[in-house]
KOLMIKOL-11101 format. One record per residue: x, y, z of N, C-alpha, C, O in turn. Coordinates in steps of 0.1 Angstrom, whole numbers, plus 5000, padded with zeros to 4 digits. Layout:
<recs>
XYZXYZXYZXYZ...
</recs>
This chain:
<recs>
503789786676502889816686503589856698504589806703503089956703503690016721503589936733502789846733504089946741503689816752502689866760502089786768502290006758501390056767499690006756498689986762499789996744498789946734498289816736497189776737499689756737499589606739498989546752498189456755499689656762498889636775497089656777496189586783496989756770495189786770494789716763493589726762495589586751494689496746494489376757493989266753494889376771494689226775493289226780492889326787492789146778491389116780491089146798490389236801491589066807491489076820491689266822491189326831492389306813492789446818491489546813491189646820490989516803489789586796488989556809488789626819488689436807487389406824487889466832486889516839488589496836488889596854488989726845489289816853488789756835489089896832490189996837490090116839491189906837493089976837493090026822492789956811493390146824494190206811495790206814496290246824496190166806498090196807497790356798497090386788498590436808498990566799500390626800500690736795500990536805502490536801503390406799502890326806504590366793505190296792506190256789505990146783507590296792509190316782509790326796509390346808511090286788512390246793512790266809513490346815511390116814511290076823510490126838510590086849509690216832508790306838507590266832507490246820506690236839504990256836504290276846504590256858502490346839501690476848500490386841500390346829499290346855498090296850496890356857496990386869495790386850494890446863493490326860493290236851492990366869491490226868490690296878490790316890489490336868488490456872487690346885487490236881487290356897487090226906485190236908484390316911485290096904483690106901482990016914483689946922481490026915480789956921480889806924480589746934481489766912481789606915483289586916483889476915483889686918485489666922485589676940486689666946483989696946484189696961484289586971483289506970485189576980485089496988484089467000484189377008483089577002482189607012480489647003480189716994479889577010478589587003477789697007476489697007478489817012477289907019478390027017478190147022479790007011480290167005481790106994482590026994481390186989482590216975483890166982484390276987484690066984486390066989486789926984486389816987487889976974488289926965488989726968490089696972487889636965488889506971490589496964490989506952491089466976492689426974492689366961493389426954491989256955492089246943492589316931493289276922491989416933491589516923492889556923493689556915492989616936494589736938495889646933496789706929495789496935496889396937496989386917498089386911495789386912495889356896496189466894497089466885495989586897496289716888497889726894498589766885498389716901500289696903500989586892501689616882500589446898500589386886500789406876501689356869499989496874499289526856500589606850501489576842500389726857501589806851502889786863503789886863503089716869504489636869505189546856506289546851504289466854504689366840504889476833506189486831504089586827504489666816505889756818506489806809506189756830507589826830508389726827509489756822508189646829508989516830509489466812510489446806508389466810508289456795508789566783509089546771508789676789508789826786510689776781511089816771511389716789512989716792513189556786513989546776512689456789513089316785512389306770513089236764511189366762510889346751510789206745511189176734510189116755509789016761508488946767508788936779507488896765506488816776507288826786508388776785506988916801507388886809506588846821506488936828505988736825505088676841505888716850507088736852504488726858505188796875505688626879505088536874506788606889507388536898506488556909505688476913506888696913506188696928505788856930506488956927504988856934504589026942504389026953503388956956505089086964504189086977504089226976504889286969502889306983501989436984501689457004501589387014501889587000501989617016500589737015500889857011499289697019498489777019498489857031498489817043498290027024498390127034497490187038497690237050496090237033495190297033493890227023494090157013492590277029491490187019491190307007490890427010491190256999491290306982489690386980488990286977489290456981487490546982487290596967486190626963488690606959488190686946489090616936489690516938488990676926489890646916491190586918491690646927492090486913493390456918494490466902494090476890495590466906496690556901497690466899497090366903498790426897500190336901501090366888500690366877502190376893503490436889504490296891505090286901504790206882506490116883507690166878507990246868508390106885510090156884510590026880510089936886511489996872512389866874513689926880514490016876513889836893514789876902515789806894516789866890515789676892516889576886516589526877515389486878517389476859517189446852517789316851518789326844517689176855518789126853518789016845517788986838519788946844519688816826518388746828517688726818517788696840516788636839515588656847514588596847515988776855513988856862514988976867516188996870513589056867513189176866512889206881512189116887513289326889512489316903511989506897512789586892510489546900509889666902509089716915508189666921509589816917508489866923507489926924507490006915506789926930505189976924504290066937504190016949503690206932503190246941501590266938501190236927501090306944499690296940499090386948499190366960498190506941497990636952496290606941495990546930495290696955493990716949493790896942494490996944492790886935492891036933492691156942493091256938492291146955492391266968493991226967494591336966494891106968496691206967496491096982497291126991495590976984496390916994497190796991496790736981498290736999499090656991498090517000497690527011497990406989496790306991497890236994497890227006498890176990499690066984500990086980501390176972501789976987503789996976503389856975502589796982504189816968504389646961506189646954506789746951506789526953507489516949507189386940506589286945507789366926507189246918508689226913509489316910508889086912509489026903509088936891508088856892509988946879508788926867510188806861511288836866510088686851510388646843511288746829510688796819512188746830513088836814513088756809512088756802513888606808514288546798513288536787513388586776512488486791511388416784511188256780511988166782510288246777510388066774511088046760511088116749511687946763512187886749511487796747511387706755510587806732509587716730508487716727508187806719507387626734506087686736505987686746506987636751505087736757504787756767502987886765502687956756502387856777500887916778501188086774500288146768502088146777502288306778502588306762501888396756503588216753503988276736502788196730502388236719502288096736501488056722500288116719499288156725500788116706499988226692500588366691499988446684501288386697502288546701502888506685503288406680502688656679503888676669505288756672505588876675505788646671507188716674507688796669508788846673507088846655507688956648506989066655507689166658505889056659505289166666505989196675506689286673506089116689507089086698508289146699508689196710509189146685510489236685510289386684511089466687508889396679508989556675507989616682507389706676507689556700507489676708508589776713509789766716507489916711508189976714507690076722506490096723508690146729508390236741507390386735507290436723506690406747505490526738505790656751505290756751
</recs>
């Protein structure tokens, strides 16, 4: 399975309607068409930080994953909102650093008129759990070894 496949199976990601449409060696691209109940304002379309904050997230983990081939959880993200989001939204991750045990990306996030909404930077879990833990259990790990980049 691709990580960008695996990404459009997660349920939270289907509900916000993120598609992952890219995903390999440490790069991922997500768009999420912005709907009526993704607004923060009850009297016009503008996207709640929520939304913008899960869709960085979303495809931050997958770059993240894209390179560690791994369950990787965000640590931490902080988001520096630049502009209010009116149409469709967009985001592009980078893994700036790969290292034995987290991941740092950064993440930008543009709407479809081409304005930049959002930069974020996330740090994610590489190692992984040894064991059980809430993120592997029921994960096949055979599956698991044979994501691959799309």
């Amino acid at each position: 399975m691709s990580v960008r496949a695996m990404f459009n199976e997660i349920p939270f990601v289907e509900e916000l309607g993120i598609e992952m449409t890219a995903a390999a060696d440490g790069h991922a691209e997500a768009h999420l068409p912005l709907r009526d109940e993704h607004s923060s304002n009850p009297y016009s379309r503008i996207a709640h930080g929520g939304v913008t904050y899960s869709l960085a997230d979303t495809v931050g983990g997958a770059a993240v994953v894209s390179v560690s081939g791994t369950i990787s959880p965000t640590v931490d993200m902080r988001m520096d909102y630049l502009a209010p989001a009116t149409d469709d939204l967009r985001a592009e991750a980078d893994v700036v650093r790969n290292g034995g045990s987290v991941a740092v990306v950064d993440v930008e996030v543009y709407d479809d008129d081409g304005h930049h909404v959002a930069s974020a930077r996330g740090t994610y879990k590489t190692d992984g759990e040894r064991g059980e833990s809430p993120w592997t259990e029921g994960v096949d790990e055979a599956e698991m070894a044979t994501l691959q980049n799309d």
